[in-house]
VMD Tcl script that draws the C-alpha trace (Angstrom):
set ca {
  {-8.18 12.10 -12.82}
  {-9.97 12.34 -16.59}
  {-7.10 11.54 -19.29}
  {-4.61 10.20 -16.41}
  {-2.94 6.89 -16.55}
  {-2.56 5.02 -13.32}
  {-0.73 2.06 -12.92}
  {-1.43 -0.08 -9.40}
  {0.70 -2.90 -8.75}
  {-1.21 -5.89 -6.57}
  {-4.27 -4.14 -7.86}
  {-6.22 -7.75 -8.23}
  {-7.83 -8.04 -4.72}
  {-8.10 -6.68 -1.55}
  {-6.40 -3.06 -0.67}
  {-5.11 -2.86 -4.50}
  {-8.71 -3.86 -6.34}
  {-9.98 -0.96 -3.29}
  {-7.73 1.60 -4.82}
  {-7.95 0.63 -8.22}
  {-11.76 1.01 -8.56}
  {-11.39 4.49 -6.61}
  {-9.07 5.98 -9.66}
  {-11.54 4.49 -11.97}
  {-14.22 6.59 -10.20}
  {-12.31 9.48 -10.53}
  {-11.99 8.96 -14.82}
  {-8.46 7.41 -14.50}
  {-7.55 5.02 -16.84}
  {-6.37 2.14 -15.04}
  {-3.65 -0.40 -15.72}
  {-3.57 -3.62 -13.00}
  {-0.56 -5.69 -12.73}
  {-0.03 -9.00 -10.64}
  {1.04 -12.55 -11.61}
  {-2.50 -13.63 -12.12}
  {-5.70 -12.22 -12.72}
  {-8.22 -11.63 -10.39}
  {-10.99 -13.64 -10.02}
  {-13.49 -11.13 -9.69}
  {-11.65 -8.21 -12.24}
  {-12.35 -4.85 -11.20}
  {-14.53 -2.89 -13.94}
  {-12.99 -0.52 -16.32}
  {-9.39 -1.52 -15.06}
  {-7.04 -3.47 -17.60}
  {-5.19 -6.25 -16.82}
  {-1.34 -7.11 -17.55}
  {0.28 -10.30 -16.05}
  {3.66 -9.50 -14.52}
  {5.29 -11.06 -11.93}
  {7.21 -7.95 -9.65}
  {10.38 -10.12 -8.66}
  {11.08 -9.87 -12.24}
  {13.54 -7.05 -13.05}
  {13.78 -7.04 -16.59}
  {10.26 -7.84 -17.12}
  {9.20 -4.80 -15.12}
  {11.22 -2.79 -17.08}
  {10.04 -3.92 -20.25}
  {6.18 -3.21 -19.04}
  {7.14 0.29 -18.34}
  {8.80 1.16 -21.27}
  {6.01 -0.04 -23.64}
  {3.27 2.32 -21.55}
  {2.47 4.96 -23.94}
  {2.13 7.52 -20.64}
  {1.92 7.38 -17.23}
  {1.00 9.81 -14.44}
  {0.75 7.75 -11.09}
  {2.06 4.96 -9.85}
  {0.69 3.15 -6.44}
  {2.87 0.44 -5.37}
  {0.40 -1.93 -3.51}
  {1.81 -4.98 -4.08}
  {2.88 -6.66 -0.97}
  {1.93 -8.66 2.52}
  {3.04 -11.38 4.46}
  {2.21 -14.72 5.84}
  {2.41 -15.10 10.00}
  {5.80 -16.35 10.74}
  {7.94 -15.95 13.63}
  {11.97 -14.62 13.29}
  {12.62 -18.45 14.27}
  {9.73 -20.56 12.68}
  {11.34 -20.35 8.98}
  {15.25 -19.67 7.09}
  {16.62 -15.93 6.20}
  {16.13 -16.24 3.25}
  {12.22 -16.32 3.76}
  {12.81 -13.31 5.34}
  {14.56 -12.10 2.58}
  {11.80 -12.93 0.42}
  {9.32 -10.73 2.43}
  {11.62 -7.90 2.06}
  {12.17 -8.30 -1.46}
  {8.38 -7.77 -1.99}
  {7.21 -5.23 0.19}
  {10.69 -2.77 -0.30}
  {12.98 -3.95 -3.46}
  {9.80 -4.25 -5.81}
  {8.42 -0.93 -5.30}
  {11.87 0.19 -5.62}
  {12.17 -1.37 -8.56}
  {8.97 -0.34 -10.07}
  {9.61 3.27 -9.07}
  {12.96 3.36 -10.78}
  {11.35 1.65 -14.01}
  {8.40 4.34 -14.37}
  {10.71 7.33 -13.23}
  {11.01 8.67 -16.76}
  {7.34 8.37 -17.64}
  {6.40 10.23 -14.30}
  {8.92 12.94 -14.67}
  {7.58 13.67 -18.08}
  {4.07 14.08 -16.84}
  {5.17 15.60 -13.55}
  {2.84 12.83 -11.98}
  {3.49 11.21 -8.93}
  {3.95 7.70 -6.98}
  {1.72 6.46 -3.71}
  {3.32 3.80 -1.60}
  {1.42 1.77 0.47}
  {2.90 1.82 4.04}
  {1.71 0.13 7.16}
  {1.20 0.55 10.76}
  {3.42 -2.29 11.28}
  {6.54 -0.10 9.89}
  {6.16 2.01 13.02}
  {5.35 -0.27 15.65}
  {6.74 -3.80 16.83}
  {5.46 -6.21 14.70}
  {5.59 -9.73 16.08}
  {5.16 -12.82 13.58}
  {5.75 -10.10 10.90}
  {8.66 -8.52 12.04}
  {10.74 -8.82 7.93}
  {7.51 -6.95 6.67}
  {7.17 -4.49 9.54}
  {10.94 -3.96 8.33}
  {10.72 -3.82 4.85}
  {7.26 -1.40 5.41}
  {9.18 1.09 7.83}
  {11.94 1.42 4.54}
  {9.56 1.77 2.21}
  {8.33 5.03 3.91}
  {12.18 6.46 4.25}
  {12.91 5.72 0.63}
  {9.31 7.30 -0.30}
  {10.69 10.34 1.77}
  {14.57 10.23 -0.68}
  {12.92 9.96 -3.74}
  {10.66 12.89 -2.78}
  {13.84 14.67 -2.35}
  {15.81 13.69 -5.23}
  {13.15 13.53 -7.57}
  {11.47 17.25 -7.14}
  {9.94 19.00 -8.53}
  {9.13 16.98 -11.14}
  {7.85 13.82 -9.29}
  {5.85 14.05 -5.81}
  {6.01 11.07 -3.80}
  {4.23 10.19 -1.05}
  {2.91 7.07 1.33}
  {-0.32 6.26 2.79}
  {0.34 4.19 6.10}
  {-2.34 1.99 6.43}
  {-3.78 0.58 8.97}
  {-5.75 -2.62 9.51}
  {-8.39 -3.07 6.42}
  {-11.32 -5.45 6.01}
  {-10.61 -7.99 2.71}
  {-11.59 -11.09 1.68}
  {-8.54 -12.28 4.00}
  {-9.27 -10.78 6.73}
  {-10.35 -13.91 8.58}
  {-6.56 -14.99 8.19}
  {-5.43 -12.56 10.42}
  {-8.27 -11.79 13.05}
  {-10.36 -14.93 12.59}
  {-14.27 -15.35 11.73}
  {-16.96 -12.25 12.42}
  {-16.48 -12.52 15.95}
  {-12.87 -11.97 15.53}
  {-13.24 -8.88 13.31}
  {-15.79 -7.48 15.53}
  {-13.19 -7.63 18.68}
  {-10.37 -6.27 16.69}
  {-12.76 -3.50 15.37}
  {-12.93 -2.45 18.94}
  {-9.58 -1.50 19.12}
  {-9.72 0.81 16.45}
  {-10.99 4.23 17.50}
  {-13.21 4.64 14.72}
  {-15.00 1.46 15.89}
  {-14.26 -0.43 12.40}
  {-11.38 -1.71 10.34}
  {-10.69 0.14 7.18}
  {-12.57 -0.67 3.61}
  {-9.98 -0.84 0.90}
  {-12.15 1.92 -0.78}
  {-10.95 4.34 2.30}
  {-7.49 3.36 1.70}
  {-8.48 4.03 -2.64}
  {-9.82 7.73 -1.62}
  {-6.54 8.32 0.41}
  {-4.71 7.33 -3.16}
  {-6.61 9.37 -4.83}
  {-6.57 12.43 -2.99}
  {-2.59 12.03 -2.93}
  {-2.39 12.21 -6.91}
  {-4.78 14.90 -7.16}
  {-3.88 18.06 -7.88}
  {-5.66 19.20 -3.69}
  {-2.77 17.54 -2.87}
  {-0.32 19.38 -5.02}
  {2.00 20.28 -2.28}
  {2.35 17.80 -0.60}
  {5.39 15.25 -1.41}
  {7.71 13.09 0.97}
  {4.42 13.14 3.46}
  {3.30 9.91 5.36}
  {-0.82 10.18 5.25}
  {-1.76 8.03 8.48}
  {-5.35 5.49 7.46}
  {-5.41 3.58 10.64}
  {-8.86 5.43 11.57}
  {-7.07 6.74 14.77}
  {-4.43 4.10 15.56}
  {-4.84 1.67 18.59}
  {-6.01 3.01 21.84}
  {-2.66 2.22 24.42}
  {-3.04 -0.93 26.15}
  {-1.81 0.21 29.45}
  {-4.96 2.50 29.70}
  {-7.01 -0.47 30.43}
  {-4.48 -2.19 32.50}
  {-3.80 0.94 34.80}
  {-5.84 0.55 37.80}
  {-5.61 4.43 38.02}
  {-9.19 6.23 37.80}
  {-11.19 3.60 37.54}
  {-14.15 2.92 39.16}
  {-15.26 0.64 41.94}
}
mol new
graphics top color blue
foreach p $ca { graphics top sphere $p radius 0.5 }
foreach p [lrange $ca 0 end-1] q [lrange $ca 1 end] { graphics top cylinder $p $q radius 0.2 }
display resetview
């Protein structure tokens, strides 16, 4: 990645400060982007305030990078809420971030990418494929994001390779917001095969890999880092084979 430019949106914390410091591993030079900075910055990366929802201002951040080969449109996520616990228009909100801003992000560094034949990651989740109770807008938005990752391949070859990395569930610094305290993470890391959840740094070689040139074929492809998916829950409830 020596004498690329790589811009990650989200790339503050969690998943996105995981795939940032990967691509500066690799010699990228690094460009984070969220509405504030993070509060423990990732090293060699450099930061630029921008809040997402904000069309022109996106533009205007792409159009003063001087080049640009890869884009990974992290930014995103949700907050547990049931269809019926809050208004549409949170919904709307959800889908807004995690499908019109990396939309709108990918439109606004098209020209730069074309021009260095470079290429855009988005981050995909499990929960696009799969019924996603309490985060059923994001599961929606997520399951778009991969079909318009699959167009723009399309449309945009061969002079911009797109791809998404559908990711699974990831140890953070939130993770005790979604599966509780250690006890919590240890039972959900039981239902992964792999025995763990993911490190963001798993999901940041994944990223990296995609932009490289190993992966030059490879465009409108959905890369699966759910370290096996979830074992089907009617293979413990069958009472089929099982011993005494």
């Amino acid at each position: 990645m020596s004498g690329r430019t790589v811009v990650v949106t989200g790339g503050t914390r969690g998943v996105g400060a995981g795939i940032a410091r990967a691509f500066v591993e690799a010699g990228a030079d690094v460009v984070v982007c969220a509405r504030r900075p993070a509060e423990i910055p990732v090293e060699g990366c450099r930061f630029v305030p921008l809040d997402l929802r904000d069309r022109p201002a996106v533009a205007e951040f792409f159009a003063a990078l001087p080049r640009l080969d890869v884009l990974v449109n992290n930014a995103g996520g949700t907050p547990h809420r049931l269809l019926t616990d809050v208004d549409a228009e949170r919904h709307a909100r959800v889908v807004e971030l995690n499908l019109l801003v990396p939309l709108t992000a990918t439109l606004a560094a098209h020209e730069h990418l074309a021009r260095a034949r470079g290429s855009v990651v988005m981050i995909g989740s499990v929960s696009g494929g799969r019924p996603s109770p309490g985060s059923a807008a994001y599961g929606a938005a997520k399951a778009g994001l991969e079909s318009l990752a699959r167009s723009m391949a399309v449309e945009w070859a061969p002079d911009v390779r797109v791809n998404t990395l559908v990711v699974g569930m990831v140890r953070t610094e939130s993770s005790h917001l979604h599966y509780g305290g250690e006890e919590g993470i240890a039972a959900v890391s039981r239902t992964v095969p792999l025995g763990r959840l993911a490190e963001p740094s798993d999901v940041g070689s994944a990223a990296v890999f995609l932009t490289s040139d190993a992966a030059r074929y490879v465009s409108g492809a959905s890369l699966l880092v759910h370290g096996g998916g979830e074992r089907p829950a009617f293979l413990d409830a069958a009472t089929a084979r099982k011993e005494d």
